[in-house]
C-alpha positions, 0 to 999 in steps of 0.5 A, spaced: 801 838 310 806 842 313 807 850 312 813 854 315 814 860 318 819 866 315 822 870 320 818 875 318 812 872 321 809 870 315 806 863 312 804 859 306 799 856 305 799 850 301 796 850 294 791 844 296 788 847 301 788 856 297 785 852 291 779 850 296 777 858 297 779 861 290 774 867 292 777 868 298 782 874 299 781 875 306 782 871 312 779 872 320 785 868 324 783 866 331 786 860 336 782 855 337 784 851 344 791 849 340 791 851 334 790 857 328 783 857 325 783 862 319 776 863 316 775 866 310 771 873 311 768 878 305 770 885 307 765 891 307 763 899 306 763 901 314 756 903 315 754 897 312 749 892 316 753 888 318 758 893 320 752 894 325 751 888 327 759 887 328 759 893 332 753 891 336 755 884 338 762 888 340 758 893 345 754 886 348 761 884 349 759 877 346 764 873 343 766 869 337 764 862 341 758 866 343 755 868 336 758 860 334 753 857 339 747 862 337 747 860 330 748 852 332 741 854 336 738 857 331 740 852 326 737 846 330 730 850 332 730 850 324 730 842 323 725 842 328 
């Protein structure tokens, strides 16, 4: 599927694709290697706990590869 950007920066999901994430309002953009991961994100009061864990993981200086390869840990300690 093919999506353009508008001069304005801006780009159009298509429908195939949103109809898979009706709850999402809210996507986290990164790049990945070559291309555009959008993941959708719930957003939530500052001071909430995760807002603490975000915050800690920031002062950790870890990133989002950081946190991606703890939970594929944690995910295989748990099959074990």
């Amino acid at each position: 599927m093919l999506a353009k950007k508008t001069s304005k920066n801006q780009i159009t999901l298509p429908k195939e694709i949103v109809s898979s994430f009706r709850d999402a309002e809210y996507f986290d953009v990164a790049i990945d290697g070559n291309s555009i991961r959008l993941t959708p994100v719930r957003i939530t009061v500052a001071g909430s706990p995760l807002e603490k864990i975000r915050d800690k993981i920031e002062k950790l200086g870890l990133a989002d590869k950081d946190v991606s390869e703890a939970v594929r840990w944690a995910r295989r300690q748990r099959k074990a």
